[in-house]
ROTIKE-883615 format. One record per residue: residue number from 1; x, y, z of N, C-alpha, C in turn. Coordinates in steps of 0.2 Angstrom, whole numbers, plus 5000, padded with zeros to 4 digits. Example, Ala and Ser with C-alpha at 12.3 -4.5 7.8 and 13.67 -1.06 7.14 Angstrom:
PT_k_neast_nnorth_nup_caeast_canorth_caup_ceast_cnorth_cup
PT_1_5066_4972_5039_5062_4978_5039_5066_4984_5039
PT_2_5064_4989_5035_5068_4995_5036_5064_5000_5039
***
This chain:
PT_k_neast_nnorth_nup_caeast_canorth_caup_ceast_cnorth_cup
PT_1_5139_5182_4954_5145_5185_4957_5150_5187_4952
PT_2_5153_5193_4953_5159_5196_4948_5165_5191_4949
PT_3_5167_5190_4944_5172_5184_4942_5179_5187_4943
PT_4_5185_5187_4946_5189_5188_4944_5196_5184_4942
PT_5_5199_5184_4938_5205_5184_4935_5210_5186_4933
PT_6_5218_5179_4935_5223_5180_4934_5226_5178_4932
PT_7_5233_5178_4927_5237_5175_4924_5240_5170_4927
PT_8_5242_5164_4922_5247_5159_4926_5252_5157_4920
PT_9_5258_5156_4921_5262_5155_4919_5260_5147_4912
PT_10_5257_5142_4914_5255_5138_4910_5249_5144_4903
PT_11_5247_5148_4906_5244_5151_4898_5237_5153_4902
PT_12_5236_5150_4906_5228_5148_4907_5227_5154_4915
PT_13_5221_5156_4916_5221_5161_4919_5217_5157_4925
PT_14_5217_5159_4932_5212_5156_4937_5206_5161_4940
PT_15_5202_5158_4945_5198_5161_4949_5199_5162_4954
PT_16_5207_5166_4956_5208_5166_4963_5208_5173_4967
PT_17_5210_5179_4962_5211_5185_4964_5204_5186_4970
PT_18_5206_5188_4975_5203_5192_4982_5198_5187_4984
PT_19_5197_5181_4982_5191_5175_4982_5195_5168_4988
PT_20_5191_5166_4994_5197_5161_4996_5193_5155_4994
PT_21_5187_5155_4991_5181_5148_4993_5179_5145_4985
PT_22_5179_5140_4983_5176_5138_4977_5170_5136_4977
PT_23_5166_5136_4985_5159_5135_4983_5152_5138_4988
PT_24_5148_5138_4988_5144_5141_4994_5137_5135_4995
PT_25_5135_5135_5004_5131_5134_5004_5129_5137_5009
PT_26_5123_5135_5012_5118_5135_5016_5114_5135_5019
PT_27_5114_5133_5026_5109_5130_5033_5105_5134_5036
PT_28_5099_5134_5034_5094_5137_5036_5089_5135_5040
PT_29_5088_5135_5048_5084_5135_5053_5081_5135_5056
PT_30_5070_5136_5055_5067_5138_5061_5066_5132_5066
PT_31_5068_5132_5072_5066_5129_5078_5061_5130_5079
PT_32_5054_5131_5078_5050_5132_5083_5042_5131_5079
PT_33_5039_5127_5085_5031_5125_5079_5026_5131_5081
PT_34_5019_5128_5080_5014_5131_5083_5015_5138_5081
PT_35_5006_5139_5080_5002_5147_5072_5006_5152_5077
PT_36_5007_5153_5083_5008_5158_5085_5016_5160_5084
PT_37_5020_5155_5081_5026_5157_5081_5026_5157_5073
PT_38_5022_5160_5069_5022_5161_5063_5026_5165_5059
PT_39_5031_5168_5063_5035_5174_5062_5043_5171_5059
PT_40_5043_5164_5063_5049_5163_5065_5051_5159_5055
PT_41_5046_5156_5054_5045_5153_5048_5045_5158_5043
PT_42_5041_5164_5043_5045_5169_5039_5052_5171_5039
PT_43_5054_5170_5045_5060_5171_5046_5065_5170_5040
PT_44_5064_5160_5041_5070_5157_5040_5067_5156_5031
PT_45_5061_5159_5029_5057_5157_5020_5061_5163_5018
PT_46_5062_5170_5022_5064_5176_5017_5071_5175_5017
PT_47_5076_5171_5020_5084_5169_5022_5083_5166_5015
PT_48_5079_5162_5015_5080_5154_5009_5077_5158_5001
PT_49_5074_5162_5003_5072_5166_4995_5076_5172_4993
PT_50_5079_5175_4996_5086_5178_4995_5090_5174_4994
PT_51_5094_5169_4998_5099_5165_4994_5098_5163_4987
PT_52_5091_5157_4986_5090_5156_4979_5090_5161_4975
PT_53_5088_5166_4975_5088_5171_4970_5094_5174_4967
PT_54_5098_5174_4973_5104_5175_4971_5109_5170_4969
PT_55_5109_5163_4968_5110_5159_4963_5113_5153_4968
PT_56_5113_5151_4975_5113_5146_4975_5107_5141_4977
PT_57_5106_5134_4975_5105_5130_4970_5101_5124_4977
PT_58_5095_5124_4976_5092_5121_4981_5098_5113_4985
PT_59_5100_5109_4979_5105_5105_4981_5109_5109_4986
PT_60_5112_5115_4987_5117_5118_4993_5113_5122_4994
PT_61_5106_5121_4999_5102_5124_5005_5099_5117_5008
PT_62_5101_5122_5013_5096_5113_5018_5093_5118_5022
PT_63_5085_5117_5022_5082_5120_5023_5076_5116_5031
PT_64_5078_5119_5036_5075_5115_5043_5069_5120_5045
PT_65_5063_5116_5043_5057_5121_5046_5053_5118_5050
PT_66_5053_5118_5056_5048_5115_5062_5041_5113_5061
PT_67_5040_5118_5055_5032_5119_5056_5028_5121_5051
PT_68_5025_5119_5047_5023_5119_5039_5015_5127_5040
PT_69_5016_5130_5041_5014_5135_5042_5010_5138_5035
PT_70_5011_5137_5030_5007_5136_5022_5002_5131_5023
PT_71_5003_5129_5027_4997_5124_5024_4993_5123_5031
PT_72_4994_5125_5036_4991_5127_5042_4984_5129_5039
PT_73_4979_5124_5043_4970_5126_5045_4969_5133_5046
PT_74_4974_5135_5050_4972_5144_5051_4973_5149_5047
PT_75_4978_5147_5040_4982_5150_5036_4976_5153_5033
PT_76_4973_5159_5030_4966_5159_5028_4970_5162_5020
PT_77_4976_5162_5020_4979_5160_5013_4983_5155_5010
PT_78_4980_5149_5008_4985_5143_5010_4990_5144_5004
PT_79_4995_5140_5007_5001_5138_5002_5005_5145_5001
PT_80_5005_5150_5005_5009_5154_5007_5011_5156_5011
PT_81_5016_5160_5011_5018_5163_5017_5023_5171_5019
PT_82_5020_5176_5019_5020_5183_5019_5025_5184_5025
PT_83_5028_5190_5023_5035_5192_5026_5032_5199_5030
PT_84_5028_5200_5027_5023_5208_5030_5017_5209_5026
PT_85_5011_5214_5032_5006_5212_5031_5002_5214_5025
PT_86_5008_5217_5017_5004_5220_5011_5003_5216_5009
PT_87_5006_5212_5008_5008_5204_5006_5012_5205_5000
PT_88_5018_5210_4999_5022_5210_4995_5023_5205_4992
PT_89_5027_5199_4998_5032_5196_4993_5031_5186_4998
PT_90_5029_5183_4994_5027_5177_4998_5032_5173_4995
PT_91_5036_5173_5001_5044_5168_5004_5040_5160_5003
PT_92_5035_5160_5003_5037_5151_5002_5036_5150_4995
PT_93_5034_5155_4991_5034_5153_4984_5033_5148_4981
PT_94_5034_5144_4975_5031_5141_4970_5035_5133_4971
PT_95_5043_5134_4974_5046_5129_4973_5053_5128_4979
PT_96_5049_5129_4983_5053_5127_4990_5054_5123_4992
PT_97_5060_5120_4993_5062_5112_4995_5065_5113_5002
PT_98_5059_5109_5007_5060_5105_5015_5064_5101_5013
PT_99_5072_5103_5018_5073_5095_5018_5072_5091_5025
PT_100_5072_5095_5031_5071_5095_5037_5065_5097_5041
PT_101_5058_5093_5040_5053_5095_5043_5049_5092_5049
PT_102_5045_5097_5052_5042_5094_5058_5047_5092_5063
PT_103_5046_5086_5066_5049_5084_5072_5054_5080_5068
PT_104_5057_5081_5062_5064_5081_5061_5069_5085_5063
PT_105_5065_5094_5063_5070_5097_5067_5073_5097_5074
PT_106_5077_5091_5075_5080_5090_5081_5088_5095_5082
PT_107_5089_5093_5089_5097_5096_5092_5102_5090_5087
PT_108_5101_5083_5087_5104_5079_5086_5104_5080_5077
PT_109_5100_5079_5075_5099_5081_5069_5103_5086_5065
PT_110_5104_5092_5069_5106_5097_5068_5114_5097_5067
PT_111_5116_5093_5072_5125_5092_5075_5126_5086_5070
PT_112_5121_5082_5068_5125_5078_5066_5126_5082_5057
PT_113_5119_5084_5055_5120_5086_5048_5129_5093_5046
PT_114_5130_5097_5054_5134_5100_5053_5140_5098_5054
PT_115_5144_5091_5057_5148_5086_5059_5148_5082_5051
PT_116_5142_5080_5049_5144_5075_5043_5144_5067_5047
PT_117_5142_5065_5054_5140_5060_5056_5134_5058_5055
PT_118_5132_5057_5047_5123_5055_5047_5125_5047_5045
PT_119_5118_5045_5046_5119_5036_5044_5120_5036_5036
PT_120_5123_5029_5036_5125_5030_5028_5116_5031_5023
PT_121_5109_5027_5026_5105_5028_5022_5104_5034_5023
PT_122_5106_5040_5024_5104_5045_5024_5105_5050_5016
PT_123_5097_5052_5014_5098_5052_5005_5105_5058_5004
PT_124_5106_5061_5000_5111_5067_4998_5107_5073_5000
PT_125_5100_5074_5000_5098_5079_5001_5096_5083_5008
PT_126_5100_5079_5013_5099_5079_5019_5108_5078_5021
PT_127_5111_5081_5018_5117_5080_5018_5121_5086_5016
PT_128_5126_5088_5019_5129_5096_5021_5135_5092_5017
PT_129_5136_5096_5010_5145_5088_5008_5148_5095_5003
PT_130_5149_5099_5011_5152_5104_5010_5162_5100_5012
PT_131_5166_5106_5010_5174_5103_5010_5179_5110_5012
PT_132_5183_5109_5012_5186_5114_5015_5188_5122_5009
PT_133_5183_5120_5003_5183_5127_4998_5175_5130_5000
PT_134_5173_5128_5006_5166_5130_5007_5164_5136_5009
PT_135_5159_5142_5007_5159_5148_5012_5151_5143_5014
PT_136_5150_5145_5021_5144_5141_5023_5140_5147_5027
PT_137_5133_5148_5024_5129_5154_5027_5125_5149_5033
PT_138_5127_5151_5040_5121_5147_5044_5116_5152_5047
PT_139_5110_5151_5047_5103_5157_5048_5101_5152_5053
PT_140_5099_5155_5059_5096_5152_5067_5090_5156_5068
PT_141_5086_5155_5068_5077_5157_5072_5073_5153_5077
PT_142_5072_5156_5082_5068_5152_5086_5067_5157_5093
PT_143_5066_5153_5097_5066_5158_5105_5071_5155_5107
PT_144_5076_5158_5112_5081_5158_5114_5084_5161_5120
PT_145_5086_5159_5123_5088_5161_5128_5097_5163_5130
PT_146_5098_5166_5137_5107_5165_5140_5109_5159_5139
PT_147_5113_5160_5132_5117_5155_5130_5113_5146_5129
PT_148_5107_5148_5124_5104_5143_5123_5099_5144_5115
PT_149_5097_5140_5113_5092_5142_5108_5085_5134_5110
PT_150_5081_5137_5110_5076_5132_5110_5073_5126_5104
PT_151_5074_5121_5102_5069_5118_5096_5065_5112_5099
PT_152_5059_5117_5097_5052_5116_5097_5052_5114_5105
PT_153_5051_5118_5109_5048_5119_5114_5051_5112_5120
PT_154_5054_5108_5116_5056_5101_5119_5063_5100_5121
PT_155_5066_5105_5119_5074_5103_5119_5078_5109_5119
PT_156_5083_5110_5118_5089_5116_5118_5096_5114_5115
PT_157_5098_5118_5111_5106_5117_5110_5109_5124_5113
PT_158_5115_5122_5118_5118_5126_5121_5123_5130_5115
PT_159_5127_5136_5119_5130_5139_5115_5138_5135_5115
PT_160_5138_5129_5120_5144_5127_5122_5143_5122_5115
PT_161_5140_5116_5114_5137_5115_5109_5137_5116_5102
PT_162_5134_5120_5102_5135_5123_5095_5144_5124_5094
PT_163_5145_5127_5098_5155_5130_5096_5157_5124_5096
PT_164_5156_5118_5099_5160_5111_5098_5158_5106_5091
PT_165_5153_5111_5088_5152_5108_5082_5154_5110_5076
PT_166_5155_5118_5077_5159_5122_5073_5168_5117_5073
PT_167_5168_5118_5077_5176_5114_5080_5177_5109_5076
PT_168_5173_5104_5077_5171_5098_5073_5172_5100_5067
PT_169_5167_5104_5063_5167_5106_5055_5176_5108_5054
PT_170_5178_5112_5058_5186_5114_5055_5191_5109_5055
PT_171_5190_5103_5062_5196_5100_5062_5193_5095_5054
PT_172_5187_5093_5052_5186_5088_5048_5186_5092_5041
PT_173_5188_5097_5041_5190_5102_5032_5181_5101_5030
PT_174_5178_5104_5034_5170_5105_5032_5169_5111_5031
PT_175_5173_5117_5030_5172_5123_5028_5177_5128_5027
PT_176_5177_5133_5025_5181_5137_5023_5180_5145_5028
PT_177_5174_5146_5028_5173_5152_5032_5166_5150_5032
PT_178_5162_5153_5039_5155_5152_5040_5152_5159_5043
PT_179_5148_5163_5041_5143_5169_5043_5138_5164_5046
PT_180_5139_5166_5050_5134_5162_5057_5126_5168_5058
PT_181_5122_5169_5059_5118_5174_5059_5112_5173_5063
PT_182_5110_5172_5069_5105_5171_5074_5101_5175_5077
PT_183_5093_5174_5076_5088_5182_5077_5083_5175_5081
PT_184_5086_5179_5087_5082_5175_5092_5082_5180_5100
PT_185_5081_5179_5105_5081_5184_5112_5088_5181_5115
PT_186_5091_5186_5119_5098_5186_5118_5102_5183_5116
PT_187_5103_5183_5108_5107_5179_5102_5113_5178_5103
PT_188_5116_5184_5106_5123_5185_5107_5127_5180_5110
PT_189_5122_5178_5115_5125_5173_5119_5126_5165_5116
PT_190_5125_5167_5110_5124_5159_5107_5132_5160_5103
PT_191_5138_5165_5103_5142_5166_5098_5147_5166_5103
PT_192_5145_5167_5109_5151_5170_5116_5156_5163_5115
PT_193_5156_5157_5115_5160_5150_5117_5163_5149_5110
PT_194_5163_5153_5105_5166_5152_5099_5174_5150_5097
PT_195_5177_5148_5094_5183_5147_5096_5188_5145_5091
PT_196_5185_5143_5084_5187_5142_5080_5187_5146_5075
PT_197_5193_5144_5071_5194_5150_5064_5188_5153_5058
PT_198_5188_5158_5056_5186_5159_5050_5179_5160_5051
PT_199_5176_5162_5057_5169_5162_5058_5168_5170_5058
PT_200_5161_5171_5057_5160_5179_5057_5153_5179_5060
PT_201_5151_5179_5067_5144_5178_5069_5140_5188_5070
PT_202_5134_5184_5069_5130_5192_5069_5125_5190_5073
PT_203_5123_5191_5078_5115_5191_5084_5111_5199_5082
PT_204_5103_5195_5083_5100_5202_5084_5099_5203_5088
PT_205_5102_5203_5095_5100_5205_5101_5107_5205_5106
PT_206_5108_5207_5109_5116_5205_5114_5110_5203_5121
PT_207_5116_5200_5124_5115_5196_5131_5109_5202_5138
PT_208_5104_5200_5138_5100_5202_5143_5093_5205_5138
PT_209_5093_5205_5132_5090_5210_5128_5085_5206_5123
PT_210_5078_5207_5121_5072_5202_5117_5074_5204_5110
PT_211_5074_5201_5107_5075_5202_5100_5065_5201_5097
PT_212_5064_5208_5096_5057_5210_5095_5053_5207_5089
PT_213_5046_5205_5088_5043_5205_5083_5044_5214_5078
PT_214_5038_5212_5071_5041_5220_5067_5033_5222_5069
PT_215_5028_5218_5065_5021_5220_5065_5017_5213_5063
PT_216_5010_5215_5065_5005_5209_5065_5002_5211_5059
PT_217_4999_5205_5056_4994_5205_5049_4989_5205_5055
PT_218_4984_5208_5053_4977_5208_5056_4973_5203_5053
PT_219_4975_5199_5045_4971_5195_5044_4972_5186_5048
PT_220_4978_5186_5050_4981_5181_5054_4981_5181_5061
PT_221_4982_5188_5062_4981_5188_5071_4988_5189_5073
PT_222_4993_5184_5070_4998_5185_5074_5005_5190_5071
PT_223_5010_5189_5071_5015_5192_5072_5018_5191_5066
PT_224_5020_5195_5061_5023_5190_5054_5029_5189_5052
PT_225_5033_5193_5057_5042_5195_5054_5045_5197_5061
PT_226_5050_5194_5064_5056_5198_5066_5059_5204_5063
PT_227_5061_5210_5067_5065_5217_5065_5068_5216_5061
PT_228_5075_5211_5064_5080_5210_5061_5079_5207_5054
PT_229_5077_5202_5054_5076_5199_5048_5074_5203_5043
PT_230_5068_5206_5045_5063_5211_5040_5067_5215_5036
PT_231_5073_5219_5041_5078_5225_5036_5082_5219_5032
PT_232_5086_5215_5036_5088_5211_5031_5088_5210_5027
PT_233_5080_5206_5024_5077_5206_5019_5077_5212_5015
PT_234_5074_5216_5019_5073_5223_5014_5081_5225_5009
PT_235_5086_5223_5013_5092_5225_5011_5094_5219_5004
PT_236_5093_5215_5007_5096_5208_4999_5091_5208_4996
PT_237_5087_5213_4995_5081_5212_4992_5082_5216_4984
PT_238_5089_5220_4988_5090_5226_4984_5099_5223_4981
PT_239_5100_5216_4983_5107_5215_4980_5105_5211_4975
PT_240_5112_5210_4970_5111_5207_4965_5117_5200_4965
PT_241_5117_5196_4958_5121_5192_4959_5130_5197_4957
PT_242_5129_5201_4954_5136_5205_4955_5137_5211_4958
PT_243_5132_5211_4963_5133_5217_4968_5139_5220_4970
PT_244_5142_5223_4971_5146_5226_4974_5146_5227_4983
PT_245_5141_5226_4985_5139_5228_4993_5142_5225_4996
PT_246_5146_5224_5003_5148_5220_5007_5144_5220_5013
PT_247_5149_5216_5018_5147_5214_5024_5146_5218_5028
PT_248_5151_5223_5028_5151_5228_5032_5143_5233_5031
PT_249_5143_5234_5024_5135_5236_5024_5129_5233_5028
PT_250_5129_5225_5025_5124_5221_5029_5126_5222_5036
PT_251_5130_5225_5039_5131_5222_5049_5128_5229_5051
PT_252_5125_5235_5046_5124_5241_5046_5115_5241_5045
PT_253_5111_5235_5042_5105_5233_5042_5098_5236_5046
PT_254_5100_5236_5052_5096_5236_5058_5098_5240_5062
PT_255_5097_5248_5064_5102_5251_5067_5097_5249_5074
PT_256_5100_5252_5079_5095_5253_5086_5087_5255_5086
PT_257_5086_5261_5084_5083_5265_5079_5077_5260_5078
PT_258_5077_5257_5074_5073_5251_5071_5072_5246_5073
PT_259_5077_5244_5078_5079_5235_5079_5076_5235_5085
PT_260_5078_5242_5088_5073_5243_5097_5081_5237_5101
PT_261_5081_5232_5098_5087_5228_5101_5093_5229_5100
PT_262_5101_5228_5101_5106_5229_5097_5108_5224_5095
PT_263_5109_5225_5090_5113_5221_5086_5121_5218_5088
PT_264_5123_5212_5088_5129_5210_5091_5134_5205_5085
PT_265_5140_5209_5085_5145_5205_5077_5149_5202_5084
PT_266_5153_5199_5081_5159_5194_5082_5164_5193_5076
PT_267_5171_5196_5078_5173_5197_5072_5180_5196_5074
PT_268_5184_5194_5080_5187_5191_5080_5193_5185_5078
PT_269_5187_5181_5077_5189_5174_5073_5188_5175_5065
PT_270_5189_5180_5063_5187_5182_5055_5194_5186_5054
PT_271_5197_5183_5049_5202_5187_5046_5203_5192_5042
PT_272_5196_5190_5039_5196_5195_5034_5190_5203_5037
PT_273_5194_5210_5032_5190_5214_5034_5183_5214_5028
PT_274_5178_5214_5035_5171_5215_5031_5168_5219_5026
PT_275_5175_5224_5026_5172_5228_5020_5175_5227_5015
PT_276_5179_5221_5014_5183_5219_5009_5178_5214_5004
PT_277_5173_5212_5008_5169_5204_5010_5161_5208_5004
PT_278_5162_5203_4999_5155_5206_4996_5151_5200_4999
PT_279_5144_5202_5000_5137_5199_5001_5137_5195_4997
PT_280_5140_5194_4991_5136_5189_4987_5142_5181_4987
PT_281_5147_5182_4992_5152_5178_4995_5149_5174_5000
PT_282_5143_5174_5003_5140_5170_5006_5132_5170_5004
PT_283_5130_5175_5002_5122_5175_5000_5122_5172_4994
PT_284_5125_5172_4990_5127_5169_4983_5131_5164_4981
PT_285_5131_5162_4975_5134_5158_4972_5139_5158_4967
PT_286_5145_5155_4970_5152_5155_4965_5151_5150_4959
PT_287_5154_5154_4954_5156_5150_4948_5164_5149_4947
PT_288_5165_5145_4949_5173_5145_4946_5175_5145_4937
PT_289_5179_5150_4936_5180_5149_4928_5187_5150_4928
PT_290_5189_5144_4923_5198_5144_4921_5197_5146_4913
PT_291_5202_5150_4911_5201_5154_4905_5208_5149_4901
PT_292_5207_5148_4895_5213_5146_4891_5213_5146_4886
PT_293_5219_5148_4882_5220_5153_4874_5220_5145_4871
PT_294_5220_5140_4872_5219_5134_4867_5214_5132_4867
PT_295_5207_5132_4861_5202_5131_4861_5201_5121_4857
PT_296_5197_5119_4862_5194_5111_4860_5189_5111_4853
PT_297_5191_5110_4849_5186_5110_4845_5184_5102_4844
PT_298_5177_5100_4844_5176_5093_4841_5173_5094_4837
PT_299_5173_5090_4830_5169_5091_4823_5163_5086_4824
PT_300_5158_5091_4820_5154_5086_4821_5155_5077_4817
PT_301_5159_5076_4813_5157_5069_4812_5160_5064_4819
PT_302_5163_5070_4824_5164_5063_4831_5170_5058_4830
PT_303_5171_5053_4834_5173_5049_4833_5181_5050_4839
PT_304_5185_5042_4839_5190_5043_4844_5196_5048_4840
PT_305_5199_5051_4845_5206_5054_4841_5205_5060_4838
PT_306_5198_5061_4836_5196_5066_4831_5194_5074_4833
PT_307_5202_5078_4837_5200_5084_4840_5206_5086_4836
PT_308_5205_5093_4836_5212_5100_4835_5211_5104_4840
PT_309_5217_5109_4841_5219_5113_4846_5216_5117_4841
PT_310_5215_5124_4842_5217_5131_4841_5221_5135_4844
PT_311_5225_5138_4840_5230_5144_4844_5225_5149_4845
PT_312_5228_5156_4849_5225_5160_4852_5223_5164_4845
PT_313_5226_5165_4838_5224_5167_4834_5216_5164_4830
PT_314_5216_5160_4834_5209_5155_4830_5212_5149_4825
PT_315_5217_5152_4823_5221_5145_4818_5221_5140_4819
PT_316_5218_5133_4816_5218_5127_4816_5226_5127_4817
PT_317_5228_5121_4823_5236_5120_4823_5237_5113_4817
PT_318_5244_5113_4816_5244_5110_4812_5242_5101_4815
PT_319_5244_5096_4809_5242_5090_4812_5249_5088_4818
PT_320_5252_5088_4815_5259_5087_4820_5259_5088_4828
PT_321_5259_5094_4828_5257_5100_4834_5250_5096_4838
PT_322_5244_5095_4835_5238_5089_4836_5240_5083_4840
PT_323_5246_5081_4835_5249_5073_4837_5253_5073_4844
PT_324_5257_5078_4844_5260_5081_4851_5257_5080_4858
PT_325_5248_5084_4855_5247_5088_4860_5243_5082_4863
PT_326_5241_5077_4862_5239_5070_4860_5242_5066_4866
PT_327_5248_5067_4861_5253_5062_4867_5253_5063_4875
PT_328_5255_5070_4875_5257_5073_4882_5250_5071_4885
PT_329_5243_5072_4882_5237_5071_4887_5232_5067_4880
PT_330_5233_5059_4883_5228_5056_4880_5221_5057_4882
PT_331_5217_5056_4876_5209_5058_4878_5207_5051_4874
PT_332_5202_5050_4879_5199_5045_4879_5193_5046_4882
PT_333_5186_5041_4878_5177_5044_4878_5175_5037_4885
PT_334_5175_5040_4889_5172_5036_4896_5165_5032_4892
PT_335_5165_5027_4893_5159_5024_4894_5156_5024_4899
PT_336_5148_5023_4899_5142_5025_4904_5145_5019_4910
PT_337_5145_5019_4915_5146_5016_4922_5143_5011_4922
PT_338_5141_5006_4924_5138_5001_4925_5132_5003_4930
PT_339_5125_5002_4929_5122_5004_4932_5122_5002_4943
PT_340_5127_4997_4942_5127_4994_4950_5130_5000_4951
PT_341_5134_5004_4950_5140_5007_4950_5138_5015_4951
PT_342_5131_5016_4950_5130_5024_4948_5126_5024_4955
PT_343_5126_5032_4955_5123_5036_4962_5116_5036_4962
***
């Protein structure tokens, strides 16, 4: 992501110009098992290989898959999973990390992970510890209904539901801004009860309307990709980590034309304009960097005490100015934690 920086009157410059967030993650989706819903799991593998690739960090992606479709009996190419039928580009890749599998992906599961109400033994990695500097990309797949999404054919989370967990996330400082994104049969109606700040939802279908499969492999039989997602793909496939492209482009992805369904934004509870908004603000990952004309130097012989400043000309400061600079901020070498003590 392009950096930007501003001056501050201490000397040292920040990461804050046009940027509101200091970190990104994201919740990634399929609800739905069984070889015939094979589409839905490409779905949510090309969401999750776009993100990684553009630089955030399997630690802030929580990945919820219903149904292990790589390694499925039917699969007649195991330990993959193709996005369309030339086999371009196989979304499950080498090093994909489930955190959420099988009959994990629950409605409860899902509210508690985005509420932050998980049991204490629950590991880190299974845990959203996102904070109010959070942009959070949340991607939804499955079948879905008027104001309903289904997981795994046993259960439902209402749209009323979903928006009171949102609710949740803002009263408790769990995010900063969320791009909500749902590619399911009428989507729209899963964004209608929304109500809280800083959200930006996108459906691939509005209310009464199928959000379509794209095309079938003939070597698997069934259906491999959603529309929407497929251009989706096609589009972040072509961004980079210092892309300039925004949001506005991406809500341009899937015209009718192609999508056969239309496309539904929500842009209300979003303050910012989309075309201000680069992709790589939610698909991507932030680096915060603070600049300062005084350079740390440590020498190699080490030891306590044993640092100099540099001024912005490079010049060792004197020892005095050292001694100064010492006093106002003591430095001192942390010992290793106690091992009862560490995470």
């Amino acid at each position: 992501m392009p950096i930007s920086i501003t001056a501050r009157d201490d000397g040292t410059s920040g990461y804050v110009k046009g940027k509101t967030h200091t970190n990104n993650w994201a919740v990634l989706v399929d609800t739905s098992r069984f070889w015939f819903n094979y589409r839905h799991v490409a779905n949510v593998l090309s969401m999750y290989r776009s993100v990684k690739r553009l630089g955030i960090p399997d630690s802030q992606i929580i990945l919820m898959v219903a149904d292990d479709m790589a390694c499925n009996p039917r699969n007649p190419r195991p330990a993959t999973v193709f996005n369309n039928a030339h086999q371009h580009i196989n979304v499950y890749g080498e090093d994909v990390e489930v955190d959420y599998r099988g009959y994990e992906v629950t409605v409860e599961n899902f509210v508690r992970l985005l509420t932050g109400r998980l049991a204490p033994s629950t590991p880190r990695s299974k845990r959203l510890l996102t904070d109010d500097g959070s942009n959070i990309l949340i991607y939804m797949t499955g079948h879905g209904g008027d104001g309903f999404l289904k997981f795994q054919d046993s259960e439902e989370i209402t749209n009323v539901e979903l928006a009171d967990a949102f609710e949740q996330m803002w009263q408790k400082k769990r995010y900063n801004e969320i791009l909500f994104i749902i590619d399911t049969c009428q989507a729209a109606s899963m964004y209608e009860h929304f109500y809280s700040p800083n959200i930006l939802a996108i459906a691939s279908s509005l209310v009464g309307e199928d959000s379509l499969s794209h095309h079938v492999d003939p070597a698997i039989g069934v259906y491999i990709i959603d529309r929407f997602t497929y251009y989706a793909l096609e589009f972040l496939e072509r961004v980079t980590p210092d892309s300039t492209k925004t949001l506005a482009e991406f809500l341009q992805v899937c015209p009718k034309r192609v999508c056969i369904s239309t496309v539904g934004v929500r842009q209300d509870l979003y303050k910012r304009d989309p075309k201000t908004v680069l992709v790589s603000e939610f698909f991507g990952s932030v680096r915060s960097v603070e600049l300062t004309e005084r350079i740390l130097d440590i020498p190699k012989c080490g030891g306590k005490g044993k640092v100099a400043f540099n001024d912005s000309q490079g010049e060792a400061s004197t020892k005095e100015n050292v001694e100064k600079s010492l006093q106002r901020k003591k430095l001192v070498y942390a010992n290793q934690l106690p091992i009862s003590h560490t995470i």
